[in-house]
Each structure stands twice: as structure tokens, then as C-alpha cells.
C-alpha positions in Angstrom: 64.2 106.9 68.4 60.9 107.3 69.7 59.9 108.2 73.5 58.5 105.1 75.2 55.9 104.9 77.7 55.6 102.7 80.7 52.5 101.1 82.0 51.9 99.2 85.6 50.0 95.9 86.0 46.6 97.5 85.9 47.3 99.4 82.5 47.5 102.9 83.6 49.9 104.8 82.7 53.6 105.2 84.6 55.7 107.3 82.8 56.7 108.7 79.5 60.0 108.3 78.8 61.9 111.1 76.4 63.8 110.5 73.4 66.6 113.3 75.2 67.1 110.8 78.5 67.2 107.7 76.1 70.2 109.0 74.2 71.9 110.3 77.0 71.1 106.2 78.4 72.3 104.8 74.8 75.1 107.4 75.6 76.4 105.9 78.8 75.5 102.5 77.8 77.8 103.1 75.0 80.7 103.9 77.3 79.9 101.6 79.9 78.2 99.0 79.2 78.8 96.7 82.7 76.5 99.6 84.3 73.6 97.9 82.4 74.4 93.9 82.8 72.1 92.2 84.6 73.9 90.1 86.9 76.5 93.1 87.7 79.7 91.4 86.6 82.2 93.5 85.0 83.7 91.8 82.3 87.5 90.7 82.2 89.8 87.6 82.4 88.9 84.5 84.2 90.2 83.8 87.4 93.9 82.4 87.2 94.5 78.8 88.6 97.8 76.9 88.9 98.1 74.5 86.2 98.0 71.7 88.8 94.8 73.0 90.8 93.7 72.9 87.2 94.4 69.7 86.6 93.3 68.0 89.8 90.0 69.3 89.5 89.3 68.0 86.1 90.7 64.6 87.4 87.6 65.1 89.9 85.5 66.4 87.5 86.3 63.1 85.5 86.0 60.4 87.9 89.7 60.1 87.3 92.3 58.6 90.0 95.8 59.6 90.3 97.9 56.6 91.8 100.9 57.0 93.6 103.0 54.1 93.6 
């Protein structure tokens, strides 16, 4: 791994990063990887619906009509 530097809009110089604070990222990245996501969501199962709620939304979804008689 190689340190990286960072450079604002004008091209100047920000920062130099060091290969010691990128391992210790890649380290924590490793073990936690929802800490780096973008949009912040930790992973897991899907919310749980009743079959029916389930099932009456992809009736609406579908453009199809239940009928009672």
C-alpha cells in the first residue's frame, strides 16, 4: 500500500495520507464494514410483512382487483 495524497479544486495540495492510518482504516473497514457504506444502512433482513399485506400490495402493484361476491 502506498500513502495517498489529497488535492483541493485548485490543485494544491491537502493532505498526505500514511500507509500506518490506511491499514488501521482497511483494519476497521474489515471489521465493520457498514461504518464505510454510503447511504448508512446496516445490512440485515428485510422488513417482515404479513403474507396478506404482501399480497394486497402486489395486487396494487399489478392493476389487479380482488372481487367479493
Amino acid at each position: 500500500m502506498n500513502e495517498v495524497k489529497v488535492y483541493d479544486g485548485s490543485g494544491n495540495l491537502k493532505e498526505v495520507i500514511s500507509v500506518a492510518a490506511l491499514s488501521i482504516r482497511s483494519e476497521k473497514q474489515f471489521e465493520a464494514p457498514y461504518l464505510f457504506m454510503k447511504n448508512k444502512k446496516k445490512p440485515g433482513r428485510p422488513s417482515e410483512k404479513s403474507s396478506e399485506t404482501q399480497g394486497k400490495a402486489e395486487d396494487k402493484k399489478n392493476g389487479n382487483r380482488q372481487i367479493s361476491i
